[in-house]
C-alpha positions in Angstrom: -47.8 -167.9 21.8 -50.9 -169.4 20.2 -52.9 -167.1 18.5 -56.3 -166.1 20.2 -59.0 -166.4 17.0 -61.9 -168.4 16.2 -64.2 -168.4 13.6 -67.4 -169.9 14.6 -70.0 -171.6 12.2 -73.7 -171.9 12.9 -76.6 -173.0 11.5 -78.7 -169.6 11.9 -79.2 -165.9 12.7 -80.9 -167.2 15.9 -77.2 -169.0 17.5 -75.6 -165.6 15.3 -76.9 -163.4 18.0 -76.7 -165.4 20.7 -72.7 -165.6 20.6 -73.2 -161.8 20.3 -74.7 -161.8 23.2 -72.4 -163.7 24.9 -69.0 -161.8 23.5 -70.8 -158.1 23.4 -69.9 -157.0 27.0 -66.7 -156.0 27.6 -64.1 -157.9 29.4 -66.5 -161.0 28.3 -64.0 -163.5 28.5 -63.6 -162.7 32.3 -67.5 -164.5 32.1 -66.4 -167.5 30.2 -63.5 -168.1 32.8 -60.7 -167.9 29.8 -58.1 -165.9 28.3 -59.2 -163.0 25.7 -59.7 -164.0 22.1 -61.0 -162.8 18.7 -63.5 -164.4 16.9 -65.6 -163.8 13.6 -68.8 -165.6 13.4 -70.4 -167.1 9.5 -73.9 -168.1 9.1 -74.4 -171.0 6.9 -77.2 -170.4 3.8 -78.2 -173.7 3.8 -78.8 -174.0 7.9 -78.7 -177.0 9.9 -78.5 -179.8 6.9 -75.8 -177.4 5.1 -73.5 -177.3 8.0 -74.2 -181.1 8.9 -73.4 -182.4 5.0 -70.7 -178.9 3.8 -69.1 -177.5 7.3 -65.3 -178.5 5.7 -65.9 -176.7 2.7 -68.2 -173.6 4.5 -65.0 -173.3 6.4 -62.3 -174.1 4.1 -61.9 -169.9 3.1 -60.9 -169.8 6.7 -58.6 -173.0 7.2 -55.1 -170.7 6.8 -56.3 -167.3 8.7 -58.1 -168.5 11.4 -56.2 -171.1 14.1 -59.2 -172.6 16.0 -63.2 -173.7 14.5 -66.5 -173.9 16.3 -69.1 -175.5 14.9 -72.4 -175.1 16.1 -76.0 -177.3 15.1 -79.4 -178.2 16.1 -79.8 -181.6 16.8 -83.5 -181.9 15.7 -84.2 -180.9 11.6 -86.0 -183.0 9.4 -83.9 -185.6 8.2 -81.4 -185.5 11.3 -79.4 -188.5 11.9 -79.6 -187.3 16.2 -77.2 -185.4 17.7 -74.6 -188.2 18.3 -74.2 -189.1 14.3 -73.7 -185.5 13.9 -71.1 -184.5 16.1 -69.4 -187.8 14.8 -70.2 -186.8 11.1 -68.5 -183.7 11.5 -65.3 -183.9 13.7 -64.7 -186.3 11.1 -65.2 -183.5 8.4 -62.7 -181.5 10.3 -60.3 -184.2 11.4 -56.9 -183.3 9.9 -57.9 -180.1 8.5 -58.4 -177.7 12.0 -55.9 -178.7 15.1 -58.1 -177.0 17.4 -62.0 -177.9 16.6 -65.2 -178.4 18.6 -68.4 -179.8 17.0 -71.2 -178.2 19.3 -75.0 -179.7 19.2 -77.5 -178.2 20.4 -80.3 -181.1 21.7 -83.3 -180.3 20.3 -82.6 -176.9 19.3 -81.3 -173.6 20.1 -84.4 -172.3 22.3 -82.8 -174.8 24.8 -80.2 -172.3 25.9 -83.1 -170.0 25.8 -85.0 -170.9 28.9 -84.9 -170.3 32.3 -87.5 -169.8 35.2 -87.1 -166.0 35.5 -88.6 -162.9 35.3 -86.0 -161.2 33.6 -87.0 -162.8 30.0 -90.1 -161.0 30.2 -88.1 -157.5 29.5 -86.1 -160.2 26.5 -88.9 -161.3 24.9 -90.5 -157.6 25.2 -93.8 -158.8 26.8 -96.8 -156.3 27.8 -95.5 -154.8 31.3 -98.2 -156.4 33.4 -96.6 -159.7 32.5 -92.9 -159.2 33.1 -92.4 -159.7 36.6 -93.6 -162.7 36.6 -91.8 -166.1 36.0 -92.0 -167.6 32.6 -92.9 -171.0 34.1 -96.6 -169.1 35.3 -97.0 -168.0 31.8 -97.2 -171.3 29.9 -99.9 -173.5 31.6 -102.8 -172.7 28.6 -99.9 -174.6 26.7 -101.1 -177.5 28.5 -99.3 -179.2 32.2 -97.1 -180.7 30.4 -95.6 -177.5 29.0 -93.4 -177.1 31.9 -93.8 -179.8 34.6 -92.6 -179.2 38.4 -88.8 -179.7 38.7 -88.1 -179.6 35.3 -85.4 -176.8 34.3 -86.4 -176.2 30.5 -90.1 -176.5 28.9 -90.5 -180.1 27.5 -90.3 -178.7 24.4 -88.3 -175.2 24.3 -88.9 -174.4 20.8 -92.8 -174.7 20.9 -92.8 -173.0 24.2 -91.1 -169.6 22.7 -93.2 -170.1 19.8 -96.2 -169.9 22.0 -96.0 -166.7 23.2 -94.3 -165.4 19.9 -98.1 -166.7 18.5 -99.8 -165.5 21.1 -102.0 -162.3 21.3 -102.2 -162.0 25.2 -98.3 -162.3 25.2 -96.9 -160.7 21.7 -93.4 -161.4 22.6 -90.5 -160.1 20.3 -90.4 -162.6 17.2 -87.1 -161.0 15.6 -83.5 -162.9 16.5 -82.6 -160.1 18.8 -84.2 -161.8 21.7 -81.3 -164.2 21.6 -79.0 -161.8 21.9 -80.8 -160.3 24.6 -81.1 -163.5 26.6 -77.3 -164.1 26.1 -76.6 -160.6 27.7 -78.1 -162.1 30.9 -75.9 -164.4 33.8 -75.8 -167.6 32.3 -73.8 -168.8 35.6 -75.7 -172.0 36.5 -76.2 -173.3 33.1 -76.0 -177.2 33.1 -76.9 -177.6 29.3 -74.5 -180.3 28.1 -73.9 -178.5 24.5 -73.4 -175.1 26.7 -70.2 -176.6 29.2 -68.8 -178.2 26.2 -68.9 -174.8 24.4 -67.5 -173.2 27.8 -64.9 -176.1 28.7 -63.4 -175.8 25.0 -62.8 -172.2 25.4 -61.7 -172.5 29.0 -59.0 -175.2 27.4 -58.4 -173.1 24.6 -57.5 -170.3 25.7 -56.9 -171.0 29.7 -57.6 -168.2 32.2 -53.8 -168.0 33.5 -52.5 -166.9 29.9 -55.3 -163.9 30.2 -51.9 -161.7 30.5 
């Protein structure tokens, strides 16, 4: 049987606790649509540039213990050569080195898996009460009408948007990493981020749902 471990590598403590968030429930695998697995998670100290330029060597202590590597990187840092160049950039650092890899990048930036247009992130971001039954799409106009425009799924720009009402004094939301973790905890059924069904679809092929036994 093919072992059931992965050890993921990410840029941050922000995509850290989101795969918390996504593995911490029990019987989490039965959410991802796959067969149980283990995983250990390492967070690169030289973020995304590090793991762009060094993810064969961040991940060469675990080449022999662990049987299947996920990468996962911002797309927009200063310097970035755009999410295309790296993906390409580093399947070819793993190429030959891991038989089961997946280069996942996030375009822009983690905050993008962040974002939907629902109530519930009021309680995740730890808003003042008055605030958190309403949608987050109400709460970002003073950002401008661009911030969100009608029919759009995310905020033009997700990162500014959660720093927004990190910033803000009317809003105070939670500034630590735990909101990620938080936000992860949540449904994500409906997700159409492209970096988000390539993470599920690798798993899903991985480690498919009829092997669960």
């Amino acid at each position: 049987m093919t072992e059931r471990n992965i050890v993921f590598l990410v840029a941050d403590g922000g995509m850290e606790q989101m795969l918390r968030g996504f593995f911490r429930r029990g019987q989490a695998h039965s959410r991802l649509h796959c067969a149980p697995f283990t995983h250990e998670i390492i967070v690169s100290p030289t973020k995304d540039p590090g793991v762009y330029n060094t993810a064969r060597e961040l991940l060469r202590p675990y080449e022999l213990a662990e049987s299947h590597a996920v990468v996962m990187v911002d797309a927009a840092w200063e310097g970035s050569p755009g999410a295309d160049a790296i993906r390409e950039t580093i399947e070819g650092q793993l190429h030959g080195v891991w038989k089961n890899s997946a280069v996942i990048v996030l375009d822009p930036e983690l905050e993008v898996w962040f974002w939907r247009d629902s109530p519930e992130l009021g309680r995740v971001l730890n808003i003042p009460a008055q605030y958190r039954g309403k949608p987050m799409r109400e709460l970002l106009p003073s950002m401008g009408p661009s911030a969100w425009p009608a029919g759009q799924a995310k905020p033009t720009d997700p990162k500014e948007a959660l720093m927004y009402l990190r910033k803000s004094r009317q809003y105070r939301a939670d500034k630590s990493n735990a909101v990620f973790r938080r936000v992860a905890e949540l449904s994500f059924k409906g997700c159409t981020d492209p970096a988000f069904k390539r993470l599920l679809s690798t798993l899903q092929t991985w480690f498919p749902p009829e092997y669960a036994s």
